[in-house]
N, C-alpha and C positions, 0 to 999 in steps of 0.2 A: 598254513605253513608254506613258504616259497619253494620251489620245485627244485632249487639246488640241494635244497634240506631232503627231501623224498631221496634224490639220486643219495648221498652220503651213506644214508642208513640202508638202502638196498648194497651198497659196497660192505656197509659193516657186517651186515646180514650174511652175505656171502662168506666175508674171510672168516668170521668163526663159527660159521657151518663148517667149513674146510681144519678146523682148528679143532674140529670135536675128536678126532682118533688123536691129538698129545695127551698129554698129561695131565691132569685133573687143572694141578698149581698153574702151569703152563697157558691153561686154555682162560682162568680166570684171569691171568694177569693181563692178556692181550686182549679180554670183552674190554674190562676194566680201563685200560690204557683208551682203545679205540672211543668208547663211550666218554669220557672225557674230553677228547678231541672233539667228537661232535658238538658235545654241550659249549666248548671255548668259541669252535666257529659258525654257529646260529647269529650270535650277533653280529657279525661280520658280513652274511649275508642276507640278511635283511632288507624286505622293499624300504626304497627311502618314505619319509613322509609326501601327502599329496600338497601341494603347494595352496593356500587358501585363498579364496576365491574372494575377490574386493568387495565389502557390501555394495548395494546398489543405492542412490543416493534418489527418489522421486522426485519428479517432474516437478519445478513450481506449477502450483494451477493460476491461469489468469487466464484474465477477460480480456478480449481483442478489442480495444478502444483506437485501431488504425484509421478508420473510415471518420471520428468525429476528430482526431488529432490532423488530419491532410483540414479538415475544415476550418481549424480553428487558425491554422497556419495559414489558409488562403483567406480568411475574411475577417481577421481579429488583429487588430492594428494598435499599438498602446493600448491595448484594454477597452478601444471602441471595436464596434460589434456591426459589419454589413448585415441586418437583420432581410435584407431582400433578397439578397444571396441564400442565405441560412433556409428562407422559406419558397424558395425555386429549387432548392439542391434537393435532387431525389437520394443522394447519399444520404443526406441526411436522416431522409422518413426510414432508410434501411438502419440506418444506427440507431436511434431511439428501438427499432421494431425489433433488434438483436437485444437492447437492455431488454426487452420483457422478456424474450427467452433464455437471457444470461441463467445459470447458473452456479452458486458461489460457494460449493459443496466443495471442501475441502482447500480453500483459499487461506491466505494467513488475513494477519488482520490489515495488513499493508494494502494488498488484492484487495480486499474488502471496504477498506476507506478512499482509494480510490477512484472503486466502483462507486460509491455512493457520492460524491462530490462530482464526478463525471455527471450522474444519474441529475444530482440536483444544478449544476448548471447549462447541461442539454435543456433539460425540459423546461427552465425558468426563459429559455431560447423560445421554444415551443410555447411557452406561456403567449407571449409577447407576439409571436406570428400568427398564431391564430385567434388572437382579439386584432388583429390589424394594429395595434397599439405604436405609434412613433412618439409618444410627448413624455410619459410615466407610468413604470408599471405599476401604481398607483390609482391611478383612472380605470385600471381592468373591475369588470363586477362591479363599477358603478353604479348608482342609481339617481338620478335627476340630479348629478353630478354633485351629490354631498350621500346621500346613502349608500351606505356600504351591505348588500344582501350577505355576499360573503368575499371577503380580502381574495385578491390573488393569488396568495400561499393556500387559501383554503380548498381552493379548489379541486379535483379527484382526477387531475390529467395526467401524473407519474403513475405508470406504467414499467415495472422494474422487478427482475427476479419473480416472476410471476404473482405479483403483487402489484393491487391498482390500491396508489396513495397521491398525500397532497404534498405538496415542497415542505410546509411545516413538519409533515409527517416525517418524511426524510431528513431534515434539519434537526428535530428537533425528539423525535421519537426515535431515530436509529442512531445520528451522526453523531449524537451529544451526548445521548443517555448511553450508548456502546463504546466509544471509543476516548473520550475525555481529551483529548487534545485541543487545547485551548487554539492553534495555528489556524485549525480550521476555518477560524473566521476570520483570516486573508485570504482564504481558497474559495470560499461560496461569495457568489456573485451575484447580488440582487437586482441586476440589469440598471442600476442608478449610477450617477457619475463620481457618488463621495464611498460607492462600494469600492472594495479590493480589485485592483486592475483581473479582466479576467484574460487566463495567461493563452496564449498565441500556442498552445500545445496541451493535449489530454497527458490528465495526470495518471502516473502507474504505480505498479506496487514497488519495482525496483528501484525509483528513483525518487518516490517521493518524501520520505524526509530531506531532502535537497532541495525539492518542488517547492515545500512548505516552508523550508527558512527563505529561501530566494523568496517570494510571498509578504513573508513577512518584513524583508529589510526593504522591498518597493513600495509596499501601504505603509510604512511607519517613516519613514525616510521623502515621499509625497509631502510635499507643504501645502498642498490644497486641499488635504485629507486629514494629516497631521502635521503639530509645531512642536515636536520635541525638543529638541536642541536649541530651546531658549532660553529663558530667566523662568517664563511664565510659559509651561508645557500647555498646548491645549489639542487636546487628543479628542478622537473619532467619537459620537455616541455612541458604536458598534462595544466601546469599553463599557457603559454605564447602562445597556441593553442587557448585554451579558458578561458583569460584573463579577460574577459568584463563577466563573470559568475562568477566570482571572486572578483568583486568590481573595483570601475574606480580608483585607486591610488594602492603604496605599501603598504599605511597603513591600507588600507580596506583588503588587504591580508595578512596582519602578523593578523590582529582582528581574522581575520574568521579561520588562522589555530591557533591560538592561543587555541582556544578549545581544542585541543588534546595535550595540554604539559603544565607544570608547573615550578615554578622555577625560572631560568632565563633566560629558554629558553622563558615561557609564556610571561615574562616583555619586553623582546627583543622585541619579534612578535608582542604585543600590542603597543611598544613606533612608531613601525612601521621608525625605525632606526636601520636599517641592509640593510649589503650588497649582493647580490644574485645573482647564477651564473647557469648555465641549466647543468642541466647532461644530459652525451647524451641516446637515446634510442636504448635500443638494441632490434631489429625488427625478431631476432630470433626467432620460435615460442614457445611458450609455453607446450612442449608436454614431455610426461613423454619418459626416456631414453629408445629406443626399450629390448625388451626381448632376451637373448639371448636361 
């Protein structure tokens, strides 16, 4: 009870103590009266409400990808790659050494795809510097230069979220099977020159649906990579590798590229009546022409 209400009733308390030598009728009419008044101005003096206090809204969680984004900006150039930069910068061994302690506990799935495209084109980096490899990441795990012991993807050099895996593993057991985003594969970057340019900035959580259309409209929009905007489309093997992330017909895949063009190229791609042919890939790597 608010303390103006205490003081009142100590006053009523008084005047009809003082009131007890009238009259019987007298003394009940003035309890009566007084006690009335009390009861009318309780609501009048009243605490106001407390004012409610703004939920708190938590922190995005993300992963600090700053140390391999300053790299990618200083030695990634159209999508070729200074690989001798990359394997002299001790930034670098610090950025791979933070992915293994990254942790992705409470990340959305943004944060999370990401991390794992960062993960798998850092280390597909790493792949490449530490076989000394300049011709094809292809030639890595060679043997008498036609056997293959085990592919370059197979090998157990990702190191990521406390977790030691192979580039497939990452591609293809987290990236693919977790997240289904077909974009993905303008984003991973097989160190080859008919791969997805790889982009001159670390991808993030904030930005990258932006990251991945932009991605998408530079590998499909590429005439050395793809000929869409022809009579006779002849698109990446990256489409007929992985097909079935593409939609189950031709016409699920003229829809889905159809995003990226207008016109009659878009009408084409959408009637999903066109004919389509593979260009080939060229597995040469990706790497900027040596210095002389």
């Amino acid at each position: 009870m608010p303390n103006n209400q205490f003081v009142l009733i100590g006053v009523l308390y008084t005047m009809t103590f003082s009131l007890r030598r009238a009259s019987t009728a007298a003394y009940g009419w003035v309890l009566a009266t007084l006690l009335a008044t009390a009861l009318l101005a309780a609501p009048l003096t009243a605490q106001s409400a407390p004012t409610p206090v703004p939920e708190r809204v938590p922190a995005r969680v993300t992963v600090d990808h700053s140390a391999f984004d300053r790299l990618l900006r200083a030695h990634v150039t159209d999508g070729l790659v200074d690989y001798d930069a990359f394997r002299d910068a001790t930034a670098f061994r610090g950025y791979l050494a933070s992915l293994e302690r990254a942790s992705l506990a409470g990340a959305d799935d943004e944060e999370r795809l990401a991390f794992w495209i960062n993960v798998y084109n850092a280390y597909t980096i790493q792949l490449i510097v530490s076989h000394g490899e300049r011709e094809s990441i292809r030639n890595v795990n060679r043997t008498l230069g036609v056997l293959r012991l085990k592919g370059p993807w197979s090998e157990p050099i990702v190191r990521a979220a406390g977790r030691t895996l192979t580039l497939d593993d990452v591609q293809h057991r987290i990236i693919r099977k977790d997240f289904h985003d077909p974009r993905i594969h303008f984003a991973l970057v097989a160190a080859a020159k008919s791969s997805p340019p790889l982009r001159s900035e670390a991808y993030n959580g904030a930005a990258l649906d932006a990251q991945l259309f932009d991605q998408g409209r530079r590998f499909l929009t590429d005439t050395t990579t793809n000929q869409i905007a022809t009579q006779y489309p002849r698109l990446s093997p990256i489409f007929t590798y992985y097909k079935s992330d593409f939609g189950n017909s031709r016409s699920d895949l003229g829809g889905y590229l159809a995003t990226w063009f207008d016109g009659e190229t878009k009408k084409k791609l959408e009637s999903g009546r066109f004919g389509m042919r593979e260009m080939p890939f060229d597995w040469s790597l990706n790497a900027k022409p040596p210095t002389r």
